[in-house]
Residue frames relative to the residue before (quaternion, step in Angstrom):
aa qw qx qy qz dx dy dz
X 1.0000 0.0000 0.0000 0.0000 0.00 0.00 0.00
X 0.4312 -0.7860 0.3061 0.3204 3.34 -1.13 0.43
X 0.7327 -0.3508 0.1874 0.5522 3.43 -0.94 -0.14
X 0.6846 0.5700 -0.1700 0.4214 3.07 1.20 -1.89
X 0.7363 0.3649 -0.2302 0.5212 3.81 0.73 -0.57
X 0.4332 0.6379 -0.3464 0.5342 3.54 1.40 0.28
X 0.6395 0.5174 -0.1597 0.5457 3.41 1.29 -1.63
X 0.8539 0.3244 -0.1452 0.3803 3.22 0.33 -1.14
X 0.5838 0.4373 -0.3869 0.5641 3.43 1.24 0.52
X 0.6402 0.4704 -0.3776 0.4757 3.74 0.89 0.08
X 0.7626 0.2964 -0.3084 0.4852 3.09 1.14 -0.84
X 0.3262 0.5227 -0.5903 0.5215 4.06 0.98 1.29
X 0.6430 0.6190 -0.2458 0.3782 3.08 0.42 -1.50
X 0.5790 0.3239 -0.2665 0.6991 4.20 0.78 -1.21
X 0.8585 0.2722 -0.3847 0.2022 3.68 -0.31 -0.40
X 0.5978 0.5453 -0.4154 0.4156 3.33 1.36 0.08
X 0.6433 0.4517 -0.2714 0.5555 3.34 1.41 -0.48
X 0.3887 0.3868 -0.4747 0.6884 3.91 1.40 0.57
X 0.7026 0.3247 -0.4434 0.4521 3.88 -0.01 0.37
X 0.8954 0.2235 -0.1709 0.3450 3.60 0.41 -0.50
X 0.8777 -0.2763 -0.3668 0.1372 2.86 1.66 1.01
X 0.0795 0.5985 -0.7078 0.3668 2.18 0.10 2.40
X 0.7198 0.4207 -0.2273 0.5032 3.94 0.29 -0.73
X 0.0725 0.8373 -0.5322 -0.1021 3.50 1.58 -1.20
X 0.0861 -0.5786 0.8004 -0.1310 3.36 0.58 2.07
X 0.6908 -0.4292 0.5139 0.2730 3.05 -2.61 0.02
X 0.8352 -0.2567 0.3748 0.3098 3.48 -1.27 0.03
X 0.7737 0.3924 -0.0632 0.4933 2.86 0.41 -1.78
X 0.8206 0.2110 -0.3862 0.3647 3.50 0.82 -0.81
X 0.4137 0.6680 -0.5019 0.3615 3.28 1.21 0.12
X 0.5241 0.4196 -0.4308 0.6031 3.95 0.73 -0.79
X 0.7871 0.4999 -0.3296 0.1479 3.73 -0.27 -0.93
X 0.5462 0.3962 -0.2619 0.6900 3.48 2.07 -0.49
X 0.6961 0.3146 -0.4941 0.4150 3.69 0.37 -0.07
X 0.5057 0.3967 -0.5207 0.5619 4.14 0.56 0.53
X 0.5741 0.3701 -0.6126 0.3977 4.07 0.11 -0.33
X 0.6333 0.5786 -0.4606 0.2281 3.68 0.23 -1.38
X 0.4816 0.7809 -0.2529 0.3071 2.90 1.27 -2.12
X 0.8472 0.2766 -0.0821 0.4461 2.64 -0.76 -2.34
X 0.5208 0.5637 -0.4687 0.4374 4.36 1.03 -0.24
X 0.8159 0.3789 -0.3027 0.3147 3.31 0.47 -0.97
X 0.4919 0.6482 -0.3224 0.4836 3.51 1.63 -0.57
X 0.7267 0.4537 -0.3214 0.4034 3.44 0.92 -0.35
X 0.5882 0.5145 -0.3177 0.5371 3.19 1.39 -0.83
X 0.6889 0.5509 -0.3131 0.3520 3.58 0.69 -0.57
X 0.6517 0.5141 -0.2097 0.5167 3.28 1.85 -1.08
X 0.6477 0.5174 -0.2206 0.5140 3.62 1.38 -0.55
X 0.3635 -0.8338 0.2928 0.2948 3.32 1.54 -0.29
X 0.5024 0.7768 -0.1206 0.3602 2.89 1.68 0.96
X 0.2416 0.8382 -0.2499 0.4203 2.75 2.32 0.28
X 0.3307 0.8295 -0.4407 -0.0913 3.69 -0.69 0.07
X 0.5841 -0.6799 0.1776 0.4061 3.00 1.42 1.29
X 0.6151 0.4146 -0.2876 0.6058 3.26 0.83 1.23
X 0.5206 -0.6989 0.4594 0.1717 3.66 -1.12 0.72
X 0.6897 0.6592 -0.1646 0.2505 3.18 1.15 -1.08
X 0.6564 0.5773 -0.2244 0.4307 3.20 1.32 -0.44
X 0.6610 0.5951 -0.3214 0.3249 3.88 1.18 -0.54
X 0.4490 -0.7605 0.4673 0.0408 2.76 -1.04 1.39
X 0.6126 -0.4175 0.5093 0.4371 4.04 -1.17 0.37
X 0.7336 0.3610 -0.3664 0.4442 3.68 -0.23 -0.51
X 0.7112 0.3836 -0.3498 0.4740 3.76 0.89 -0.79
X 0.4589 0.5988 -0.3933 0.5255 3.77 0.96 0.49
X 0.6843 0.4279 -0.2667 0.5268 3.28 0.40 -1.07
X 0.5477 0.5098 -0.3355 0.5724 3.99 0.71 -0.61
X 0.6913 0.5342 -0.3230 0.3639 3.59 0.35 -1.06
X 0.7600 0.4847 0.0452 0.4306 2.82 0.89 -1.66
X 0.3640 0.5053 -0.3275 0.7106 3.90 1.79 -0.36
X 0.6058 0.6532 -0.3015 0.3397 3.88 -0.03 -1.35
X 0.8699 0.3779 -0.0966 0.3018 2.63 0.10 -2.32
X 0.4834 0.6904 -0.3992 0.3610 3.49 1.90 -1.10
X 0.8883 0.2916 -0.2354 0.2656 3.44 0.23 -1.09
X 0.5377 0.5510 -0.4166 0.4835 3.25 1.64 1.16
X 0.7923 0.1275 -0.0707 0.5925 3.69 1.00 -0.51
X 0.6824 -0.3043 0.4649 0.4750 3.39 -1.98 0.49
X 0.6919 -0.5136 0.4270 0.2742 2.77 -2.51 0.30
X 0.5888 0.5829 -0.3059 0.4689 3.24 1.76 -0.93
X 0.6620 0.4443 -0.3739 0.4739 3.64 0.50 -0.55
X 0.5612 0.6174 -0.3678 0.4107 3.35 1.00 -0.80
X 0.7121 0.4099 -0.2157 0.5276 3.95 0.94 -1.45
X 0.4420 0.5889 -0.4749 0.4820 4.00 1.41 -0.61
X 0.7147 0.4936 -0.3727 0.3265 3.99 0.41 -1.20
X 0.7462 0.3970 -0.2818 0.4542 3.18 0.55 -1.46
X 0.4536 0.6265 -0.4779 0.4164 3.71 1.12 -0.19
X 0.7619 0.4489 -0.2515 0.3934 3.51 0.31 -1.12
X 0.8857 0.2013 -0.1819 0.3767 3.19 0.90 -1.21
X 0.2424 0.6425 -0.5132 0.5148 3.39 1.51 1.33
X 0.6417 0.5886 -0.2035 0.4476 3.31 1.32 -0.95
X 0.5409 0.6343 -0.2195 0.5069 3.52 1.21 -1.38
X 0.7530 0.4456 -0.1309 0.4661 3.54 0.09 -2.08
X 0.5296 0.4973 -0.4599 0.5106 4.15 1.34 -0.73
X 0.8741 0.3437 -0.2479 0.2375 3.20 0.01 -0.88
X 0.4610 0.5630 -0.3754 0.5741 3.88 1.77 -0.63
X 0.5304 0.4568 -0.4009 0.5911 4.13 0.81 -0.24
X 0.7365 0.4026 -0.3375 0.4261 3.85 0.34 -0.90
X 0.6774 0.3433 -0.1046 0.6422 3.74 1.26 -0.47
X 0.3691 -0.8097 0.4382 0.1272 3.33 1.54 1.32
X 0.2882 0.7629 -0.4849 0.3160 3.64 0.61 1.51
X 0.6872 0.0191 -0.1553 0.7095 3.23 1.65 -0.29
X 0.3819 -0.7421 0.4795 0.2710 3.15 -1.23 -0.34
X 0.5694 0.2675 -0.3523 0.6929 3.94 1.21 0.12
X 0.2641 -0.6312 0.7194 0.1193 2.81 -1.91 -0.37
X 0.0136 0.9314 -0.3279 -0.1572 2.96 0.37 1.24
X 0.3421 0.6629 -0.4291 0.5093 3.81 1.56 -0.14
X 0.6689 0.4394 -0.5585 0.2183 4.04 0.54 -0.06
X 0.8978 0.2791 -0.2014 0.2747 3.50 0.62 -0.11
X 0.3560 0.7466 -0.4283 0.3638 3.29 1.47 0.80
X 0.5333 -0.6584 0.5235 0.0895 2.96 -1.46 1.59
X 0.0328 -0.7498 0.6607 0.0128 3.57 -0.98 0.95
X 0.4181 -0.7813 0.3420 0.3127 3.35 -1.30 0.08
X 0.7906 -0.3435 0.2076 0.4624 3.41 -1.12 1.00
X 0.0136 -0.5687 0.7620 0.3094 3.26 -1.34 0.72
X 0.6003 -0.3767 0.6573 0.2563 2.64 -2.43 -0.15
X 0.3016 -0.7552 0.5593 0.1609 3.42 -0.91 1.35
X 0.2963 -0.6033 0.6882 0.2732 3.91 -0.62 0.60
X 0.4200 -0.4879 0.7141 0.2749 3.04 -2.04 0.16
X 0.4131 -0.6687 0.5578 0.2665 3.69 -1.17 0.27
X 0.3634 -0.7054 0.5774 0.1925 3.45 -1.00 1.42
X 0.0892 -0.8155 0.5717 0.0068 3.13 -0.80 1.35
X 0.5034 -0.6446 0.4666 0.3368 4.09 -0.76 -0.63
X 0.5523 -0.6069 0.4835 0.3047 3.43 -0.67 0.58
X 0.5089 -0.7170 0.3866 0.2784 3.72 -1.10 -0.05
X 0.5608 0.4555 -0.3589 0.5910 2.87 1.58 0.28
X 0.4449 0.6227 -0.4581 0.4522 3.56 1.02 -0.34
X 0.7234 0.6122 -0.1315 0.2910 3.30 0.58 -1.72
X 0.7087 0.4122 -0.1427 0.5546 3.07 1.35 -0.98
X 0.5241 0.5972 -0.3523 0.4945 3.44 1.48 -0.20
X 0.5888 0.5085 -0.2558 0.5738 3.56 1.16 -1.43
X 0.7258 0.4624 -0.2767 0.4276 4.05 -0.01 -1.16
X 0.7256 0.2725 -0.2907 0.5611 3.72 1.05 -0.09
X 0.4246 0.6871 -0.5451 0.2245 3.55 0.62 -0.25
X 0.5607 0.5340 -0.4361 0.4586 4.13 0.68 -0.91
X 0.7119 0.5771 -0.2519 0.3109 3.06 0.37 -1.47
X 0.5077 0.5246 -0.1667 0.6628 3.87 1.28 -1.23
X 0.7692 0.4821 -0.3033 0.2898 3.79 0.25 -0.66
X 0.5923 0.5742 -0.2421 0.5108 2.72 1.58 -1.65
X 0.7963 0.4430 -0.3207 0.2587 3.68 0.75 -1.26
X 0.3960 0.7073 -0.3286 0.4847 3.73 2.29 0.17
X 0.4713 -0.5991 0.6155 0.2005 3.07 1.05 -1.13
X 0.4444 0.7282 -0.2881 0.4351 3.01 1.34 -0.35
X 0.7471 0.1133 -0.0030 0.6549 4.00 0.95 -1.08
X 0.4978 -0.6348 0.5252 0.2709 3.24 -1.55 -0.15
X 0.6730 -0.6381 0.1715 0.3325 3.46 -0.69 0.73
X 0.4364 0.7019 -0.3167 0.4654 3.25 2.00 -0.31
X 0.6048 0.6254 -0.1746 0.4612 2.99 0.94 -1.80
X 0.6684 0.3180 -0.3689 0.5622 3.89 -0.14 -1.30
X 0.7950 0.4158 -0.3325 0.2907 4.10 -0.59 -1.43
X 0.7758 0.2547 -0.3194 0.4808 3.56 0.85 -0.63
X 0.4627 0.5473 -0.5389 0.4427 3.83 1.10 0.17
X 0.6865 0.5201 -0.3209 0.3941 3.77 0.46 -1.25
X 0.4288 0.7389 -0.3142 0.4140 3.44 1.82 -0.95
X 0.7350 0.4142 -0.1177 0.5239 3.34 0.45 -2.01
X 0.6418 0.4237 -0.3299 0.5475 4.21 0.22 -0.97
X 0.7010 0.3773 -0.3964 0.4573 3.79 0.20 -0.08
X 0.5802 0.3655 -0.4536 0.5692 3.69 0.60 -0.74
X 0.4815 0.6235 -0.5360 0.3034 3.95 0.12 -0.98
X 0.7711 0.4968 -0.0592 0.3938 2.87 0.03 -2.46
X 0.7853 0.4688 -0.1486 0.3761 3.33 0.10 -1.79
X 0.7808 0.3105 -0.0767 0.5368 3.58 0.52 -1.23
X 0.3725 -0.7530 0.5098 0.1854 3.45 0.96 -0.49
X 0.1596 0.9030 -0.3812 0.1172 3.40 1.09 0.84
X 0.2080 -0.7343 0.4833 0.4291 3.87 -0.55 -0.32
X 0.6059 -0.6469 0.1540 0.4367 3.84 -0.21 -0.14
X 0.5270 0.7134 -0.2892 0.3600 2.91 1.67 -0.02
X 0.4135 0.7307 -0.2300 0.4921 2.76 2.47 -1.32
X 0.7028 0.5635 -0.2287 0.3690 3.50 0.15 -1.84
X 0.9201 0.1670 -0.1635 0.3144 3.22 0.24 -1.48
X 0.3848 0.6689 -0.4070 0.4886 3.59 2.03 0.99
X 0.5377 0.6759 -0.3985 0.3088 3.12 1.30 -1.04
X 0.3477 -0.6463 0.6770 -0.0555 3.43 -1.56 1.38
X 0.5339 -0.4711 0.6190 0.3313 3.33 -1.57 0.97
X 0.7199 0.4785 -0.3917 0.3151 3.41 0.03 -1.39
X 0.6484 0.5895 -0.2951 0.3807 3.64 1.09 -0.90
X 0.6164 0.6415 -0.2682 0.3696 3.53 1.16 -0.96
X 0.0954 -0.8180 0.5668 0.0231 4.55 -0.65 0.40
X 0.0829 -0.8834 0.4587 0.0480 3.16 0.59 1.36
X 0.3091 0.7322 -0.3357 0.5056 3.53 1.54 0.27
X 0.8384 0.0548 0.0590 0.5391 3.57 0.46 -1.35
X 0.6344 -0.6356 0.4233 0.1199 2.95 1.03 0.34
X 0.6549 0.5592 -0.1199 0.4939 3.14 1.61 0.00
X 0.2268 -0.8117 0.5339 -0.0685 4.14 -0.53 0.76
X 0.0270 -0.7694 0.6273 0.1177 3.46 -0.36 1.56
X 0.1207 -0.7862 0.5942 0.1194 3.82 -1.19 1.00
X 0.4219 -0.5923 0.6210 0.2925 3.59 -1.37 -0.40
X 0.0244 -0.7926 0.6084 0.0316 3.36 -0.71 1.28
X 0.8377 -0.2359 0.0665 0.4881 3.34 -1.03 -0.52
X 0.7592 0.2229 -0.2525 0.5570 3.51 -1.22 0.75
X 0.6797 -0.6150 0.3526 0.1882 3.66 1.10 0.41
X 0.5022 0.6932 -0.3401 0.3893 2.81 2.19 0.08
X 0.3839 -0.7225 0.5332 0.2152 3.72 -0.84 1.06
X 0.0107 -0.7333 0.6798 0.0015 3.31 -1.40 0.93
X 0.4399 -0.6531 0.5300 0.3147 3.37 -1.39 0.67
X 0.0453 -0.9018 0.3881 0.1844 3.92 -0.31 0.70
X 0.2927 -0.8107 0.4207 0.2831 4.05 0.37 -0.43
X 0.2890 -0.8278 0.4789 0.0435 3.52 0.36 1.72
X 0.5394 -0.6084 0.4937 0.3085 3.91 0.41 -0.31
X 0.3871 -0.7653 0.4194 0.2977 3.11 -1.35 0.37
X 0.4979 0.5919 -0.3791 0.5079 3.59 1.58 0.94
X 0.5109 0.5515 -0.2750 0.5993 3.18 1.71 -0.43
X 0.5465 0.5434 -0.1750 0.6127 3.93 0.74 -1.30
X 0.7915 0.2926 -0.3079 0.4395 4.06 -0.01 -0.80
X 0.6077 0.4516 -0.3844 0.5282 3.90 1.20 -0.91
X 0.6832 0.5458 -0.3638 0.3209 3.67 0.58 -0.17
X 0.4948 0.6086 -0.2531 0.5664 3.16 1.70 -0.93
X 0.6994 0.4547 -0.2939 0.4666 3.68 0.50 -1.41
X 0.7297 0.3613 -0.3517 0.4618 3.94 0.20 -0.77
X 0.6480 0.5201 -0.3776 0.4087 3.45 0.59 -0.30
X 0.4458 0.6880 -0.2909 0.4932 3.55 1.40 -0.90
X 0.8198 0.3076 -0.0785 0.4766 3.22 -0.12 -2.25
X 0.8117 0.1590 -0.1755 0.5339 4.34 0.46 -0.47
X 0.5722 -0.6750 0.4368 0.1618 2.88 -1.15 1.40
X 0.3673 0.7812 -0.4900 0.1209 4.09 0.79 0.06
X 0.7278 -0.4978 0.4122 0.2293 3.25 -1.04 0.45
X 0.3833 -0.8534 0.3517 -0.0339 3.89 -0.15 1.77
X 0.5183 0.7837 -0.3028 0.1594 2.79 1.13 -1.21
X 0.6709 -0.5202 0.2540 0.4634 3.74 -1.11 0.33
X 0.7226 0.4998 -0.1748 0.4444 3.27 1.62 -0.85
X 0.3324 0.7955 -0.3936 0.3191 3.37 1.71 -0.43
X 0.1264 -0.7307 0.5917 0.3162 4.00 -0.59 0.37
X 0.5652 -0.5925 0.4855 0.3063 3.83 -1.02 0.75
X 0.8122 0.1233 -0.3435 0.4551 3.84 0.47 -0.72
X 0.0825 0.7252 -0.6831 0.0263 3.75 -1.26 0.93
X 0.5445 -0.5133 0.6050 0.2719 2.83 -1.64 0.14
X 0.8661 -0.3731 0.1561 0.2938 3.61 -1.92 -0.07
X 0.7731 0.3900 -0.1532 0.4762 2.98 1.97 -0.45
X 0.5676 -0.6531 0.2900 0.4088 2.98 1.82 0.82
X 0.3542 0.7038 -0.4275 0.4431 3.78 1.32 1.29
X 0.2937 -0.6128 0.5506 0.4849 3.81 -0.25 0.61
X 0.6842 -0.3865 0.5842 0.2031 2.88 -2.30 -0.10
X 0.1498 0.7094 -0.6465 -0.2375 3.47 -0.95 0.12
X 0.8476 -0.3524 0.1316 0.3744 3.17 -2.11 0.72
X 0.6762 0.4695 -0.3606 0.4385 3.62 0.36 -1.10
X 0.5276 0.5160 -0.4397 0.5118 3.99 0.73 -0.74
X 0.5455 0.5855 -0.2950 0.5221 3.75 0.42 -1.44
X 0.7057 0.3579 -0.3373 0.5101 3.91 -0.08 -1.06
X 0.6906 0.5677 -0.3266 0.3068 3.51 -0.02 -1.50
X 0.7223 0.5604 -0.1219 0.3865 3.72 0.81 -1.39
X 0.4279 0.7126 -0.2575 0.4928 3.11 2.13 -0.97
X 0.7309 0.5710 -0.2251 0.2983 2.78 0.36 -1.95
X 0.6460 0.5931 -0.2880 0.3847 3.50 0.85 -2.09
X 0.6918 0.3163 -0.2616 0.5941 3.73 0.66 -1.26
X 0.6514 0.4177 -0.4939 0.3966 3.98 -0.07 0.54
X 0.6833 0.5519 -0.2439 0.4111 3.03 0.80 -0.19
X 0.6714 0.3761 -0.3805 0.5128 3.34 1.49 -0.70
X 0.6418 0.5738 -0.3305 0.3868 3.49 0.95 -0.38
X 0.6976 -0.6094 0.3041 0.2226 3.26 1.37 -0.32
X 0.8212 0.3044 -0.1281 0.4654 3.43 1.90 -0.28
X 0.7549 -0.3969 -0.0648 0.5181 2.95 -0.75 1.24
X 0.5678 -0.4548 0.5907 0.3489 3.36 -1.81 -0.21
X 0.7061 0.6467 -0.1816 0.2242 2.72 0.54 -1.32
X 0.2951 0.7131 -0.3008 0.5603 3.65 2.25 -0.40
X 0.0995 -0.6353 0.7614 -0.0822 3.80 -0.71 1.35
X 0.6575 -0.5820 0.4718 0.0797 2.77 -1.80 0.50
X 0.5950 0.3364 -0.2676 0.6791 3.21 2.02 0.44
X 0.3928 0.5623 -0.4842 0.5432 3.21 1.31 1.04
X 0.7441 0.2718 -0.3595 0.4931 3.44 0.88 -0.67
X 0.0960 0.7203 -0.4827 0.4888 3.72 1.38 0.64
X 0.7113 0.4079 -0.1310 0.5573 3.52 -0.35 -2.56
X 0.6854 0.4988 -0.4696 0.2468 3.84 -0.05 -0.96
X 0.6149 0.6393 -0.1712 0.4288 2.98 1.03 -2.05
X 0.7300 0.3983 -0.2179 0.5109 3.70 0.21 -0.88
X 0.5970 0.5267 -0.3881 0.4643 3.71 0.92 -0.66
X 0.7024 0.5815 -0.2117 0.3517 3.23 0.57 -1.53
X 0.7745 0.2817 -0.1536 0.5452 3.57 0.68 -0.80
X 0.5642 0.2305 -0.5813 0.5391 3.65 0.54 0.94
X 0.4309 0.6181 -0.5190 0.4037 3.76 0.51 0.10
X 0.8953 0.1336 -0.0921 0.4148 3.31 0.75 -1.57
X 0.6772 -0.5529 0.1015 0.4747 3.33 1.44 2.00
X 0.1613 0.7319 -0.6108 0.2552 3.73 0.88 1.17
X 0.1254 -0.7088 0.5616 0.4079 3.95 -0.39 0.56
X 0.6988 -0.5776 0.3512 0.2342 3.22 -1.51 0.49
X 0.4892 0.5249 -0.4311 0.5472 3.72 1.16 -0.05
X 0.7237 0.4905 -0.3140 0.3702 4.01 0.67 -1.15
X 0.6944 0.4056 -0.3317 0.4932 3.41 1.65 -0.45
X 0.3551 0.6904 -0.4688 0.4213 3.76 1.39 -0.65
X 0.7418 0.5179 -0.1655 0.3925 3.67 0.84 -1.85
X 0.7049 0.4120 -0.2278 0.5305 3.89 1.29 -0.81
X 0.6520 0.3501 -0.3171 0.5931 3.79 0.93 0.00
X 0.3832 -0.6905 0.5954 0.1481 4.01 0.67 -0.16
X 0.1828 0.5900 -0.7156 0.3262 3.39 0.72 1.18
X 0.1477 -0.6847 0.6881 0.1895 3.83 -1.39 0.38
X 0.5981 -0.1788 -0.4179 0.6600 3.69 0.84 1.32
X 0.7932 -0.4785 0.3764 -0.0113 1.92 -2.81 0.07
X 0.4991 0.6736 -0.3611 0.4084 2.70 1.87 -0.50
X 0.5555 0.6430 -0.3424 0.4010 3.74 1.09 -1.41
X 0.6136 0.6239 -0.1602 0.4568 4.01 1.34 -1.17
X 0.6226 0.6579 -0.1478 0.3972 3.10 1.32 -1.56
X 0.5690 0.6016 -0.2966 0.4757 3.66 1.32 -1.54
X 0.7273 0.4485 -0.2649 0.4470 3.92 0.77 -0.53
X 0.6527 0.0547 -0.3038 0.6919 3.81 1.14 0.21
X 0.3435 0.5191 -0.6216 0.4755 2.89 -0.21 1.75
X 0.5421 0.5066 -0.1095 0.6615 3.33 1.54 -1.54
X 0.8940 0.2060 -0.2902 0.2721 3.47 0.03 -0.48
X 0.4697 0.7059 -0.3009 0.4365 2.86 1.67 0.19
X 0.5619 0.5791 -0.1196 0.5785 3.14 1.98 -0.79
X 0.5649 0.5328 -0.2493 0.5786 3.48 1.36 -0.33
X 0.7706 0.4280 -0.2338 0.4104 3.45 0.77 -0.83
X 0.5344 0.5593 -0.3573 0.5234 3.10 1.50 -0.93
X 0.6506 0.5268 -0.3268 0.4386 3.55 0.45 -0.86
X 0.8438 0.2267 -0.2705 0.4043 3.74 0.53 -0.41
X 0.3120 0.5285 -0.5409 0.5751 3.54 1.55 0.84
X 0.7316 0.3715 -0.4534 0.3480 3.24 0.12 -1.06
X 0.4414 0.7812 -0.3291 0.2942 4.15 0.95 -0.90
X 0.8441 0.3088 0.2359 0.3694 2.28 0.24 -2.85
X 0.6434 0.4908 -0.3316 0.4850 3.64 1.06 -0.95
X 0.4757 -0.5674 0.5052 0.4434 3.92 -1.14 -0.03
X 0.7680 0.5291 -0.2050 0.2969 3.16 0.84 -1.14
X 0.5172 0.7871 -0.2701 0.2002 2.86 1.66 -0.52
């Protein structure tokens, strides 16, 4: 191998591991800035335009990249690249490897913002008893219903993400206030409020199974007192959607969308919920009275005459 491709794989190598931990982005976006670089350098290589080194690309040889890339990925994956490798080019400038950045000012097109697909409240309450209905079929085992209802209540109640859930720590939990400090994205801690139906299914599994409390103890496990990971979390979802009847297709950051729906419905102001989901802006917060505004409009239009 050469020197130059020697160089330039160590110095990926220091920056992907300067993402996961020192920044301690997520998984996901780590993988997601190491495929911009990637799929950057494949292009420069395929254009013949590569010269082991960063320093040399020009605005126009972006825009080519970035024409290219349209007619291979979504718009969102498309803004995920230049995300990363705006990110990349921040930091070879901080380690005075280049000197522009050229990914800071290129224009992409608009995404389209989705609404989030959320559950009704009767759904919810259909989904949050389903273990319970199982257990009395026979259908599950008593573990199964107390620590499943366990997990759907933090979901629901606290508004967790899954990464949240299956980090979550005795030591982290205030059964006092009712209240749970987690790490969300970027490791940022937030103080969250779990309910007091969330707070009582916790009390009850701890009661009925002897597992281990401690401050360091994670809260969701399995039969041998192992945390959960996320996919396990998904899978279990599924079982209790299915007896109830609704879609599969319902993720566990749908009941996220629910949670957040539900309480500006029932006059949550929107900064207090911005604060319980750990959005760091408002706009991300915003996408849910939008949704409920759309809800109302729909039942003027129903209910009003005029409507």
């Amino acid at each position: 191998m050469a020197d130059s491709d020697q160089k330039t794989t160590a110095l990926l190598k220091a920056y992907f591991e300067h993402l996961e931990f020192e920044r301690r982005l997520s998984k996901n976006t780590v993988r997601n800035y190491k495929n911009a670089i990637l799929h950057f350098v494949a292009y420069l290589k395929s254009e013949k335009l590569w010269r082991e080194t960063f320093d040399h690309i020009e605005n126009r040889t972006v825009r080519s990249f970035l024409i290219d890339q349209q007619r291979r990925i979504s718009r969102r994956t498309l803004h995920n690249y230049v995300s990363g490798l705006r990110s990349f080019y921040n930091y070879l400038r901080r380690k005075k490897l280049v000197e522009i950045n050229p990914f800071i000012s290129v224009l992409l097109p608009r995404l389209e913002r989705k609404l989030p697909v959320f559950l009704t409240e009767k759904q919810v309450v259909a989904l949050l008893e389903a273990p319970a209905k199982m257990l009395r079929e026979d259908l599950i085992s008593q573990f199964d219903a107390y620590r499943d209802n366990l997990i759907l209540e933090l979901l629901y109640g606290g508004g967790l993400r899954i990464s949240e859930l299956c980090g979550l720590r005795h030591g982290s939990i205030d059964h006092q206030s009712h209240t749970a400090r987690v790490l969300g994205k970027g490791q940022k801690e937030r103080l969250c409020p779990l309910g007091t139906i969330a707070i009582a299914s916790l009390k009850l599994f701890i009661q009925t199974f002897e597992f281990d409390c401690s401050e360091t103890a994670f809260v969701v496990v399995n039969q041998k007192g192992k945390p959960l990971i996320p996919r396990q979390v998904q899978l279990l979802l599924k079982r209790y959607l299915k007896y109830v009847g609704l879609p599969l297709s319902i993720s566990p950051h749908k009941l996220r969308h629910s949670f957040a729906t539900h309480l500006l419905d029932n006059g949550a102001e929107l900064r207090a919920v911005q604060e319980m989901l750990g959005h760091s802006s408002l706009s991300s917060t915003q996408l849910y009275t939008h949704l409920s505004i759309q809800r109302l409009k729909a039942i003027h239009a129903k209910a009003h005459p005029h409507g």
